[in-house]
ROMARLUM-705811 format. One line per 2 residues: number of its first residue (from 0); for each residue x negated, y, z of C-alpha. Coordinates in pm, 1 decimal. Each point is the difference from the previous one (the first is absolute). Example, Ala and Ser with C-alpha at 12.3 -4.5 7.8 and 13.67 -1.06 7.14 Angstrom:
0) -1230.0:-450.0:780.0; -137.0:344.0:-66.0
This chain:
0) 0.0:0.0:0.0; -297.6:234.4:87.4
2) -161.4:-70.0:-319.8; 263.0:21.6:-186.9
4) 135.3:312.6:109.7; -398.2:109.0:-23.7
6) 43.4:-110.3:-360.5; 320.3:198.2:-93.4
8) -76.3:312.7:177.5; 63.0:194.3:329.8
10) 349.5:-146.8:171.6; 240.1:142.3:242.1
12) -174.5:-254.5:211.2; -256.1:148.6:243.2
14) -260.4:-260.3:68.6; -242.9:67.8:331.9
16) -336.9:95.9:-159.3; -163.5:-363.0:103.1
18) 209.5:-145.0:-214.3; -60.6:241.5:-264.7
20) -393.7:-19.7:-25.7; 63.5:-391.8:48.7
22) 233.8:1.2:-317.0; -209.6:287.1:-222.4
24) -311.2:-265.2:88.6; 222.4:-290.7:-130.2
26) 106.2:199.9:-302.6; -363.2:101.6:-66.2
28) -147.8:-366.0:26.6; 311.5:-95.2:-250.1
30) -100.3:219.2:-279.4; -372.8:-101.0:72.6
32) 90.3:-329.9:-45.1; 191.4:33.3:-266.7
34) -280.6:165.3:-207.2; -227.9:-298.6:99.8
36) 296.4:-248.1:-203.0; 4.9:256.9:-304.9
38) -382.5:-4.3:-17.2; -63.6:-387.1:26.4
40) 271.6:-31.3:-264.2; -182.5:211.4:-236.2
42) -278.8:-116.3:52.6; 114.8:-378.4:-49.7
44) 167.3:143.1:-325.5; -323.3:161.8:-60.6
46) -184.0:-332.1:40.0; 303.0:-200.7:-237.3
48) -47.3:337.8:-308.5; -379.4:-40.4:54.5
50) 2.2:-382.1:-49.8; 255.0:7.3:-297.5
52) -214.4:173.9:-172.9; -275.6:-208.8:16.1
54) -217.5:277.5:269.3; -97.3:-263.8:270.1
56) -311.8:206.9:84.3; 249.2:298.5:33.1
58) 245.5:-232.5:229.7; -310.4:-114.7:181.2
60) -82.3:340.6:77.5; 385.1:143.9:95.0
62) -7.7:-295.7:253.1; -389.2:51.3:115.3
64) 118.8:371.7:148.1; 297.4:-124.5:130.0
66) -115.5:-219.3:186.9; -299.0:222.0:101.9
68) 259.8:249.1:157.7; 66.7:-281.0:184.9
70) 345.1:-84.6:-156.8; -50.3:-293.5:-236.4
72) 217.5:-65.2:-314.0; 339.3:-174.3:25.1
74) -85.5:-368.1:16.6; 233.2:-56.3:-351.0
76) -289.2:266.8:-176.4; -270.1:-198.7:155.0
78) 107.4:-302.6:-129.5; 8.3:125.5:-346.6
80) -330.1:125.0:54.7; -124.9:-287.7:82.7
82) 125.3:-195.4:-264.6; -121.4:249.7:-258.6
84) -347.2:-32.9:144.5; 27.6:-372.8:10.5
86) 126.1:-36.6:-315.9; -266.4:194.9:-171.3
88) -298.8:-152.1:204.8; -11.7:250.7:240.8
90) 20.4:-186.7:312.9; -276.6:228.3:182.8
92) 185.6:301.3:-35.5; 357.5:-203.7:123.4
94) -232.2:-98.0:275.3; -104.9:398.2:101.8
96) 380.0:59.3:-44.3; 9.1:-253.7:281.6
98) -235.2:121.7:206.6; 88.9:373.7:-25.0
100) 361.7:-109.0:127.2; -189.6:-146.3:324.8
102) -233.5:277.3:20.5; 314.5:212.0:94.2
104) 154.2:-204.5:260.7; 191.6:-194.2:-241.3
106) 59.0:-421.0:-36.6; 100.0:-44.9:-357.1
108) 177.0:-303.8:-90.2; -122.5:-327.4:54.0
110) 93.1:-138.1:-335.6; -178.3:205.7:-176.6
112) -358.6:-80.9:80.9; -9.8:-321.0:-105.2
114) -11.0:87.2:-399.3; -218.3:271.1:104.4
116) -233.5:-247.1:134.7; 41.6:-250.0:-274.4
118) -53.2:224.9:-244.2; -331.9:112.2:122.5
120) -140.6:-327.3:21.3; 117.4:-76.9:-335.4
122) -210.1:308.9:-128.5; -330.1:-142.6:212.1
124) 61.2:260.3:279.1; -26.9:-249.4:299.4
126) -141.2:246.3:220.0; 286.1:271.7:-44.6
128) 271.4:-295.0:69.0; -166.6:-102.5:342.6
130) -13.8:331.3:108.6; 352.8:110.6:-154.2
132) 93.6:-341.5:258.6; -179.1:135.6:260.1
134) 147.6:362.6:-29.4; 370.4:-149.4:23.6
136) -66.0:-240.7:283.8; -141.5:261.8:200.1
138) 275.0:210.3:-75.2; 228.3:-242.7:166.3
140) 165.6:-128.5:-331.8; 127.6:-370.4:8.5
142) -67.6:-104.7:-290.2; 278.2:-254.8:-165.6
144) -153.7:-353.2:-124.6; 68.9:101.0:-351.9
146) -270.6:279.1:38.6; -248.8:-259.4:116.4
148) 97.5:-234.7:-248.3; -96.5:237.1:-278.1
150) -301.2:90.3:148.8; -101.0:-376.3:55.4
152) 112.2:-85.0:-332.2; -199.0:270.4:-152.9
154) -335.6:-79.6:209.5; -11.5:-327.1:-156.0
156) 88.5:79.6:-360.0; -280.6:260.5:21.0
């Protein structure tokens, strides 16, 4: 009722001044939040555009700074990212993608670094797959038995 009479304008109703600073706070924190959902949805639109296009270095780079400012891509752009890199033998730079979402706080999805690992030791980059392992088990990821499969399954086709 507060907020919404905030909202709509001054009322007839005369609300003690606590609860007034308690719902302009509540009303601030709204529209700050609020600008946080419009600018991870451009930027996951941003990622999409980017990737249609065929600018994965681009994409790479929208989702680097966002997730340098602490506020990492929406996991449905990271998963395209991903992909893209994957698909086009980029599996180091899916795996800095990974990393970069840890390096702000953030646990990305455990399904996802199992192709990332995979792929890297299919392109000879053993090294980079242990330490992509390492990264999410010291982040406090579980990782699902598919993940480990793939990596497993990799490691001895290499």
């Amino acid at each position: 009722c507060l907020i919404s009479s905030a909202l709509l304008g001054p009322s007839r109703l005369r609300v003690p001044s606590n609860s007034e600073s308690i719902a302009r706070s509540s009303i601030n924190f709204l529209k700050l939040a609020a600008a946080q959902v419009g600018n991870i949805d451009s930027t996951d639109q941003e990622i999409h555009a980017l990737l249609a296009k065929g600018s994965r270095n681009a994409a790479l780079a929208v989702a680097m700074k966002c997730c340098q400012s602490g506020q990492p891509p929406v996991m449905s752009a990271c998963d395209a990212l991903l992909s893209a890199c994957r698909r086009h033998n980029e599996a180091s730079q899916a795996a800095q993608l990974l990393r970069a979402i840890h390096s702000c706080g953030k646990k990305a999805n455990p399904n996802q670094y199992g192709p990332v690992m995979a792929s890297l030791v299919e392109s000879n980059q053993v090294d980079e797959a242990s330490a992509l392992l390492e990264t999410a088990i010291s982040a406090g990821v579980r990782l699902d038995n598919s993940s480990y499969t793939m990596l497993i399954t990799s490691m001895v086709r290499a």
